[in-house]
N, CA, C and O atoms as a Tinker XYZ file with bonds, in Angstrom:
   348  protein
     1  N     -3.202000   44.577000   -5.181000    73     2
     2  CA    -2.331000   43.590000   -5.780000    64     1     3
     3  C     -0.914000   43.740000   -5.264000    63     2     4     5
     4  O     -0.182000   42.750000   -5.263000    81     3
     5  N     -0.460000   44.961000   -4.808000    73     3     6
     6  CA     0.920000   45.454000   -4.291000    64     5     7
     7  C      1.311000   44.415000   -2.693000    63     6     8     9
     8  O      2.354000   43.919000   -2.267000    81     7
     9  N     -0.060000   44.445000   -2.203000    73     7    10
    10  CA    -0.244000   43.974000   -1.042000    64     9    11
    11  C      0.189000   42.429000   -0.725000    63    10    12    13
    12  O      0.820000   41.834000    0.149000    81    11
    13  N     -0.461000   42.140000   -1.849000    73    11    14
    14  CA    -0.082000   40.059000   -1.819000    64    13    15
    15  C      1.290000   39.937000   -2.168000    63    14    16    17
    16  O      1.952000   38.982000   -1.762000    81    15
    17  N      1.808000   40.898000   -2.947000    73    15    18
    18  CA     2.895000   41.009000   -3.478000    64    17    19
    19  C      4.076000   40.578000   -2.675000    63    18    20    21
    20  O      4.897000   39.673000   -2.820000    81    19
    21  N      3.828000   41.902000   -1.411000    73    19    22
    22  CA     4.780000   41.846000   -0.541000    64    21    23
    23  C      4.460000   41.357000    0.668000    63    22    24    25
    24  O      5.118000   41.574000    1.686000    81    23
    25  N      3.462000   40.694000    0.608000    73    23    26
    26  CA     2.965000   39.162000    1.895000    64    25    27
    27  C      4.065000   37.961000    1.283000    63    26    28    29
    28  O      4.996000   37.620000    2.013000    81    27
    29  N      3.912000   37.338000   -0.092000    73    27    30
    30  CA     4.567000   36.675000   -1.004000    64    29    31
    31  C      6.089000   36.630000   -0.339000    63    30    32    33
    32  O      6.695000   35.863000    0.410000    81    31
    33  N      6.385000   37.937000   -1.061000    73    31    34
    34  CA     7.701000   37.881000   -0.816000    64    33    35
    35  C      8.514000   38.066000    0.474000    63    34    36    37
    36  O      9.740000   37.977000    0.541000    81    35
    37  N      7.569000   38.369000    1.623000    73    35    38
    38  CA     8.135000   38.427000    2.979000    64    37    39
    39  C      8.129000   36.843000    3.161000    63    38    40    41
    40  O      9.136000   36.197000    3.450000    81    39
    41  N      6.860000   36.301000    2.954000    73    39    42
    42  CA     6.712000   34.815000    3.196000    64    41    43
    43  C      7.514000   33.517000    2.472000    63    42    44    45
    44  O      7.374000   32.333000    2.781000    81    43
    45  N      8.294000   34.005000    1.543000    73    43    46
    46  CA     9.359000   33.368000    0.411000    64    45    47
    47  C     10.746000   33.816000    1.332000    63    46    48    49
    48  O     11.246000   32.876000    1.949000    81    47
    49  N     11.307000   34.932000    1.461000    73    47    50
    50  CA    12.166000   34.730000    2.582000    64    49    51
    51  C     12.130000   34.404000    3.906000    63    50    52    53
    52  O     13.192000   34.281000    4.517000    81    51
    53  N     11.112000   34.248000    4.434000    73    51    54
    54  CA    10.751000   33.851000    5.598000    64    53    55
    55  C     11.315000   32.486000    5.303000    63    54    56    57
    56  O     12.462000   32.355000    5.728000    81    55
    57  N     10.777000   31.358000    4.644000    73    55    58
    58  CA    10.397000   30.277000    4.446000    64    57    59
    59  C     12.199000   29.947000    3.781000    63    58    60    61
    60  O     12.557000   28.794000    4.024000    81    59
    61  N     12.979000   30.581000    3.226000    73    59    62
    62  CA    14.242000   30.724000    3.311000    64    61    63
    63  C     15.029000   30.603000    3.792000    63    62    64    65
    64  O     16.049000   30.019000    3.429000    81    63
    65  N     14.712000   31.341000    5.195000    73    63    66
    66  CA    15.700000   31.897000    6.154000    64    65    67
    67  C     15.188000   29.945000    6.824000    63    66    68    69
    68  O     15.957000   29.268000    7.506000    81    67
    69  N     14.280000   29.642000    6.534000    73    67    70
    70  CA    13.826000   28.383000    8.196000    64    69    71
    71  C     14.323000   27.493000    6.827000    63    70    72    73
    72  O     15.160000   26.866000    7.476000    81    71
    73  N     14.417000   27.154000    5.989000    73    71    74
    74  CA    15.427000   26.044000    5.274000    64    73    75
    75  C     16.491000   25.975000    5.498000    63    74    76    77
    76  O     17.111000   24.950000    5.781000    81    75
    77  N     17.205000   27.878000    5.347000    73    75    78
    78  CA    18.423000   27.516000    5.763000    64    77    79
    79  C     18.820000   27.414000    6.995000    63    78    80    81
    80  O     20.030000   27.199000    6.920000    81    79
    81  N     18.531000   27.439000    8.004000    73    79    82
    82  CA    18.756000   27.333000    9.274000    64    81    83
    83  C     18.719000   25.697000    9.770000    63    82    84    85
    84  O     19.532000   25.125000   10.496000    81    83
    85  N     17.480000   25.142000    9.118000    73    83    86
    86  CA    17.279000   23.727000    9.204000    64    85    87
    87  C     18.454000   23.021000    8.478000    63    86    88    89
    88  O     18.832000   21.939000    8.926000    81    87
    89  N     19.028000   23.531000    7.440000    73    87    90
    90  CA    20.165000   22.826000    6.430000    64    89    91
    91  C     21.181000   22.875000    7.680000    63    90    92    93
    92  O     21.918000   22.068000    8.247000    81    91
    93  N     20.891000   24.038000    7.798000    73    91    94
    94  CA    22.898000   24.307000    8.503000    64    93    95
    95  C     22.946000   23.346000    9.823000    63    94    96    97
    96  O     23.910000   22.657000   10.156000    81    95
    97  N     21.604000   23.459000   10.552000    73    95    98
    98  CA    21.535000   22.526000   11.695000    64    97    99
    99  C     22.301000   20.631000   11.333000    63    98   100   101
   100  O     23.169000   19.839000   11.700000    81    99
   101  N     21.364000   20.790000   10.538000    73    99   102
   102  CA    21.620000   19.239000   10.082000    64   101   103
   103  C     22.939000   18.655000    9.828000    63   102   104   105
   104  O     23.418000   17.564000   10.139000    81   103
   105  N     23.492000   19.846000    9.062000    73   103   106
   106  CA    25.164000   19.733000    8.769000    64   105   107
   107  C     25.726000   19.755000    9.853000    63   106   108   109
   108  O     26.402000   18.771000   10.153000    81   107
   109  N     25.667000   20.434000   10.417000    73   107   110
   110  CA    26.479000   20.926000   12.252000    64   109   111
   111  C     26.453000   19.369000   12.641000    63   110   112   113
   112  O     27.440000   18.656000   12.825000    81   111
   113  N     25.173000   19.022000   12.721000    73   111   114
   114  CA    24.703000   17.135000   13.134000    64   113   115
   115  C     25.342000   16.330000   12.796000    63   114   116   117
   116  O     25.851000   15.571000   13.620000    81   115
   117  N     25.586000   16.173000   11.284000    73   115   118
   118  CA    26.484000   15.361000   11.057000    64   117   119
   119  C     27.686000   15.271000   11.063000    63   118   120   121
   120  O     28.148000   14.165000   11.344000    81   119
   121  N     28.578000   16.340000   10.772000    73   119   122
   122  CA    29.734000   16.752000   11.402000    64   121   123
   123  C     30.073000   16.034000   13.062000    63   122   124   125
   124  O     31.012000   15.305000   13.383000    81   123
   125  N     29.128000   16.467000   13.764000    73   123   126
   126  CA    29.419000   16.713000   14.855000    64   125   127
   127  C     29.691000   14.805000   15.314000    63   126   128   129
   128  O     30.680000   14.178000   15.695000    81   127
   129  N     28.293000   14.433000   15.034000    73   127   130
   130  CA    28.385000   12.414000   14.729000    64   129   131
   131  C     29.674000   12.232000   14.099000    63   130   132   133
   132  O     30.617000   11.764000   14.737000    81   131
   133  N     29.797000   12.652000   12.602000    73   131   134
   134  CA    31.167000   11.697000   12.596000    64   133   135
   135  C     32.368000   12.022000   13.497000    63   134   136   137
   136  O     32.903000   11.020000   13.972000    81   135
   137  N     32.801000   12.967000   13.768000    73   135   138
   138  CA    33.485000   13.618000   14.335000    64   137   139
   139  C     33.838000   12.411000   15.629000    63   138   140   141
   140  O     34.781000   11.623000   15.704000    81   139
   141  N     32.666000   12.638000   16.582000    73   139   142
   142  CA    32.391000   11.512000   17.543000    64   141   143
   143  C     32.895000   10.260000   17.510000    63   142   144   145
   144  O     33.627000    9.819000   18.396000    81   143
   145  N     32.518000    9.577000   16.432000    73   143   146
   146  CA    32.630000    8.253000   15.716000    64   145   147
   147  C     33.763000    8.014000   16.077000    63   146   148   149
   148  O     34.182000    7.145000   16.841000    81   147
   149  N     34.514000    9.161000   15.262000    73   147   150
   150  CA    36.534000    8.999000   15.356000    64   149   151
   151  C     36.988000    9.441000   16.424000    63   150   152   153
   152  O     38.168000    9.112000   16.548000    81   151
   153  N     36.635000    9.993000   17.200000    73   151   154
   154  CA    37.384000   10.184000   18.545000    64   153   155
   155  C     36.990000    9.313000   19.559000    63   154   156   157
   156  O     37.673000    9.416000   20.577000    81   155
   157  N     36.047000    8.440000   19.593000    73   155   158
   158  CA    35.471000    7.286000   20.601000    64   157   159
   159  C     35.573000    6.663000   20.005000    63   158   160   161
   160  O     35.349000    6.508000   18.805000    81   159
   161  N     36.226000    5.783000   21.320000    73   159   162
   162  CA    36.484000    4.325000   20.176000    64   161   163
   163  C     35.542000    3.173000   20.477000    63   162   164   165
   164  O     35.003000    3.170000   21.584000    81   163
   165  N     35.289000    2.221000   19.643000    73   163   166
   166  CA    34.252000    1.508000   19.179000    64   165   167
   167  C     34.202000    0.444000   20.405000    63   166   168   169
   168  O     35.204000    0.245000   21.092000    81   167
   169  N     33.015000   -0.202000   20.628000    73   167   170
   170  CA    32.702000   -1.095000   22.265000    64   169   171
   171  C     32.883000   -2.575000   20.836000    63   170   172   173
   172  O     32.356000   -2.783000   19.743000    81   171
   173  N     34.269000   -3.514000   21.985000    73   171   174
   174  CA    34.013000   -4.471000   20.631000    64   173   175
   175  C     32.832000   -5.361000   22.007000    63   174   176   177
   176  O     32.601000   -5.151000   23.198000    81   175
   177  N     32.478000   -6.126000   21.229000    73   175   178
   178  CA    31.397000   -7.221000   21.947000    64   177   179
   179  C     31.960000   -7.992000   22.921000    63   178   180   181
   180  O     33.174000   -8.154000   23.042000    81   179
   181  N     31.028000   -8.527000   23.699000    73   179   182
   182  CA    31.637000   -9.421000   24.921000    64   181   183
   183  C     31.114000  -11.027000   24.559000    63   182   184   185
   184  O     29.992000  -11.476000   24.323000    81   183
   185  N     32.309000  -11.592000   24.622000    73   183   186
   186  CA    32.142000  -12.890000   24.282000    64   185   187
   187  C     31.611000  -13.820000   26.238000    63   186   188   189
   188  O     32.361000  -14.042000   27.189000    81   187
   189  N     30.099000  -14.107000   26.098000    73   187   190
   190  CA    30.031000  -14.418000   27.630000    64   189   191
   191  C     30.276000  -16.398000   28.166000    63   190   192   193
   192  O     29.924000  -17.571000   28.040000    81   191
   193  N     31.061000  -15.510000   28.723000    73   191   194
   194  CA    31.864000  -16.632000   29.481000    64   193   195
   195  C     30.747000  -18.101000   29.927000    63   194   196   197
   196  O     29.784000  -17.861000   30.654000    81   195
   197  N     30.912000  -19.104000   29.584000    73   195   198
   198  CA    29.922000  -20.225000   29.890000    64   197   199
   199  C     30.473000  -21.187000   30.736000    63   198   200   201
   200  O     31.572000  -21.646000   30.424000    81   199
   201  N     29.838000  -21.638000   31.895000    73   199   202
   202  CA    30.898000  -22.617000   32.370000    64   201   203
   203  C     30.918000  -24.107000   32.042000    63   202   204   205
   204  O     30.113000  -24.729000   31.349000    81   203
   205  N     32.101000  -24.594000   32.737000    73   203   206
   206  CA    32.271000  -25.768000   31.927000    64   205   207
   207  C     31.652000  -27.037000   32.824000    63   206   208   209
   208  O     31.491000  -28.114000   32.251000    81   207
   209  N     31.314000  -26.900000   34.204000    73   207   210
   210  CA    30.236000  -28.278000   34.760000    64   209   211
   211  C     28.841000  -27.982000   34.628000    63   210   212   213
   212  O     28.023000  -28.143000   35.533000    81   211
   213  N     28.561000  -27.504000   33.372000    73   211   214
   214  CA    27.045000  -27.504000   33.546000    64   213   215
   215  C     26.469000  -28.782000   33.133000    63   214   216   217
   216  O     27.185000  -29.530000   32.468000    81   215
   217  N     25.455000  -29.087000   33.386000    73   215   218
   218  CA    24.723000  -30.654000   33.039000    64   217   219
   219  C     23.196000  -30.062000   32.497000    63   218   220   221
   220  O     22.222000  -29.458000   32.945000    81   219
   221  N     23.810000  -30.820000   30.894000    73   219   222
   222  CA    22.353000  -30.201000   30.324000    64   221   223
   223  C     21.063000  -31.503000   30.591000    63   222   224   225
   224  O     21.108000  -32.705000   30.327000    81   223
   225  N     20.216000  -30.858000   31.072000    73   223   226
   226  CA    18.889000  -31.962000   30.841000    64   225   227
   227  C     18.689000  -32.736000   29.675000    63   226   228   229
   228  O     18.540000  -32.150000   28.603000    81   227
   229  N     18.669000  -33.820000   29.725000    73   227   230
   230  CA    18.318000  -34.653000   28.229000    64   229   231
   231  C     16.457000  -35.192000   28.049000    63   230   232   233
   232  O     15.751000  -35.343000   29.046000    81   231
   233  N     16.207000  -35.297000   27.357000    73   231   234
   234  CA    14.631000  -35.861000   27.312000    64   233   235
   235  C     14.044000  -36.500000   27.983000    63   234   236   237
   236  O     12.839000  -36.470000   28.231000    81   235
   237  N     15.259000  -37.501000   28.552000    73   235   238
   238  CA    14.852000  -38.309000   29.687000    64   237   239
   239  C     15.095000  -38.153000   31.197000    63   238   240   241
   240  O     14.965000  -38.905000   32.163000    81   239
   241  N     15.404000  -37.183000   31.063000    73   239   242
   242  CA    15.635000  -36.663000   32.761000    64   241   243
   243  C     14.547000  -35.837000   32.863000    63   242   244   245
   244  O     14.072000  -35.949000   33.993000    81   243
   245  N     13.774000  -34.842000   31.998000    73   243   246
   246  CA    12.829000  -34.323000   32.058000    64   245   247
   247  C     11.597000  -34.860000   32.017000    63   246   248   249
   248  O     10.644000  -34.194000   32.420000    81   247
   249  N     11.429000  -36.099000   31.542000    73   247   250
   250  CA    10.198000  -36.969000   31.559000    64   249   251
   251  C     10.185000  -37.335000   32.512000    63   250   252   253
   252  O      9.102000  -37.245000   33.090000    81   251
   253  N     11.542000  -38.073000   33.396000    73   251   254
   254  CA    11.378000  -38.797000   34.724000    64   253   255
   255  C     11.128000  -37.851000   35.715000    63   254   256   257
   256  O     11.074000  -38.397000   36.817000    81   255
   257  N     10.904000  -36.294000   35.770000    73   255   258
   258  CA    10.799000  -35.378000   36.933000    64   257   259
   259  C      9.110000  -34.932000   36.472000    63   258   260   261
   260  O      8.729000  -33.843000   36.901000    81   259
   261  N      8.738000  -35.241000   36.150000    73   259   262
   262  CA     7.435000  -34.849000   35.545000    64   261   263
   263  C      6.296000  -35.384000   36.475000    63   262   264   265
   264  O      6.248000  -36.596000   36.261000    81   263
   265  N      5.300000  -35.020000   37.465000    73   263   266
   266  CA     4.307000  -35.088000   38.119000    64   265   267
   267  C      3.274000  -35.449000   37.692000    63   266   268   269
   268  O      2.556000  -34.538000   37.281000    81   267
   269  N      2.803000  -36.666000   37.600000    73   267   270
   270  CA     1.634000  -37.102000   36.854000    64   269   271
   271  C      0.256000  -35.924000   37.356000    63   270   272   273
   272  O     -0.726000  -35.673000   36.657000    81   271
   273  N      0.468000  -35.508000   38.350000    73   271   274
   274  CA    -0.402000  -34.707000   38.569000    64   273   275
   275  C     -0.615000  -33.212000   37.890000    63   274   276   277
   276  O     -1.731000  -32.797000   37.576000    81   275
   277  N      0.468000  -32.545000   37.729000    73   275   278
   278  CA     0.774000  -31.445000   36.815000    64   277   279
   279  C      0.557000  -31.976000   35.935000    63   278   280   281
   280  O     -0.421000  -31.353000   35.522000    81   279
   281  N      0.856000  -33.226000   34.813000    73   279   282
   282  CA     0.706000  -33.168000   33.836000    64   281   283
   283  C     -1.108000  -32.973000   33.085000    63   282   284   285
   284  O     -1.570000  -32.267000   32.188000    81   283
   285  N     -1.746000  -34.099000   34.107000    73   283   286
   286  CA    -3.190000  -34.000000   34.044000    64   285   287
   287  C     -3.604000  -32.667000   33.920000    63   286   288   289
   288  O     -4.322000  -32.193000   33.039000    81   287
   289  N     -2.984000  -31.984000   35.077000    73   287   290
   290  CA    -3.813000  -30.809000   34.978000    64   289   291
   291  C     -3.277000  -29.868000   33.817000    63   290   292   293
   292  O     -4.197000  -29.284000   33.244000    81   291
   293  N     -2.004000  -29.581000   33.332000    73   291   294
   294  CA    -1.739000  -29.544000   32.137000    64   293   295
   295  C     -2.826000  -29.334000   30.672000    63   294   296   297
   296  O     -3.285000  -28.462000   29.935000    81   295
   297  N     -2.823000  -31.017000   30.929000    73   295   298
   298  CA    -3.425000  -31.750000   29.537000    64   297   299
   299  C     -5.086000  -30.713000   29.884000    63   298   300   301
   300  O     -5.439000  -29.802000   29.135000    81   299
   301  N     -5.862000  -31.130000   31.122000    73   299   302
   302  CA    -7.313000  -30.643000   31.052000    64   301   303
   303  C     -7.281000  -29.231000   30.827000    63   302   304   305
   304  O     -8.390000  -28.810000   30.498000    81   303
   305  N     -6.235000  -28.200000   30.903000    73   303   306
   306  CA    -6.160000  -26.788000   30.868000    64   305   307
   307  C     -6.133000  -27.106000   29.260000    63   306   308   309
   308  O     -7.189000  -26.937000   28.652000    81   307
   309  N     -5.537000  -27.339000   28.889000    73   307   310
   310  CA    -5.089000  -27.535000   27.200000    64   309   311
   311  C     -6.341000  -27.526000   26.521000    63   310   312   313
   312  O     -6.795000  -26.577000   25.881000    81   311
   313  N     -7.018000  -28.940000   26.746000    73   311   314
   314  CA    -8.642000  -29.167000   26.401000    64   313   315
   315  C     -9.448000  -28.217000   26.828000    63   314   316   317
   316  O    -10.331000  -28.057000   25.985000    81   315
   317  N     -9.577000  -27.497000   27.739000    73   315   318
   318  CA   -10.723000  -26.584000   27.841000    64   317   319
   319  C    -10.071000  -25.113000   27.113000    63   318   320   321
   320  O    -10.836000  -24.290000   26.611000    81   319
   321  N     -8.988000  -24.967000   27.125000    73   319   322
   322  CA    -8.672000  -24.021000   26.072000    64   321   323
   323  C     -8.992000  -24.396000   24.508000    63   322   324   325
   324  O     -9.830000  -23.804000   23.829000    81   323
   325  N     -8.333000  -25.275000   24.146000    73   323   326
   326  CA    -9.017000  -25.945000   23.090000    64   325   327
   327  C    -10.510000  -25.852000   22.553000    63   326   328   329
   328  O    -10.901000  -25.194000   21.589000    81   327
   329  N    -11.311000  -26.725000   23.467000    73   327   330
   330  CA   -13.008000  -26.645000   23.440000    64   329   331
   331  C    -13.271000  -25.173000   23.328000    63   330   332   333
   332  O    -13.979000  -24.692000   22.443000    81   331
   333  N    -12.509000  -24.288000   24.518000    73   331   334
   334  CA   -13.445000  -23.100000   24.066000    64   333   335
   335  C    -13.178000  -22.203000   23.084000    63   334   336   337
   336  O    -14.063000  -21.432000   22.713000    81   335
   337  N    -11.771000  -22.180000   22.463000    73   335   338
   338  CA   -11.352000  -21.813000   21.226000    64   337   339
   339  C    -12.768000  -22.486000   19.983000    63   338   340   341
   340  O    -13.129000  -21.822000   19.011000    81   339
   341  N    -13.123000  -23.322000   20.194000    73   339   342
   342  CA   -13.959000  -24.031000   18.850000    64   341   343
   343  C    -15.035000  -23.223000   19.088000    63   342   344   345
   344  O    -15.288000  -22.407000   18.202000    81   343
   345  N    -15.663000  -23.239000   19.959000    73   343   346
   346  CA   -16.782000  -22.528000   19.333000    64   345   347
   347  C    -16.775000  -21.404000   19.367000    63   346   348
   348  O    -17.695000  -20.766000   18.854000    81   347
């Protein structure tokens, strides 16, 4: 019984010593982050520059460039995806 005793209690400071080591780490961590925080200074965002002759496509400029041939083949890819989705 002496024996478990002092397995116990080696294994209770054991298990001690690796909490506190893990505590103190962690603290060091955060310290060390804020610390960081305040001595680097903060990235503000980049506002990105857009230019000003761009020409946006409207509905109808995109319909009139449209390939009746792409579209067919389009549409029949669609349908046989379709069809074979059903069953």
């Amino acid at each position: 019984m002496d024996n478990i005793t002092g397995l116990l209690s080696e294994a209770a400071s054991i298990m001690a010593i690796g909490m506190a080591m893990v505590f103190l780490f962690l603290t060091l961590l955060v310290f060390v982050v804020r610390l960081m925080s305040k001595l680097l200074p903060t990235e503000q965002p980049t506002v990105p520059v857009r230019p000003k002759n761009t020409k946006q496509m409207t509905t109808a400029d995109s319909t009139a460039q449209n390939d009746p041939k792409i579209v067919a083949a389009i549409s029949a890819a669609v349908h046989r995806h379709r069809s074979a989705a059903a069953q």
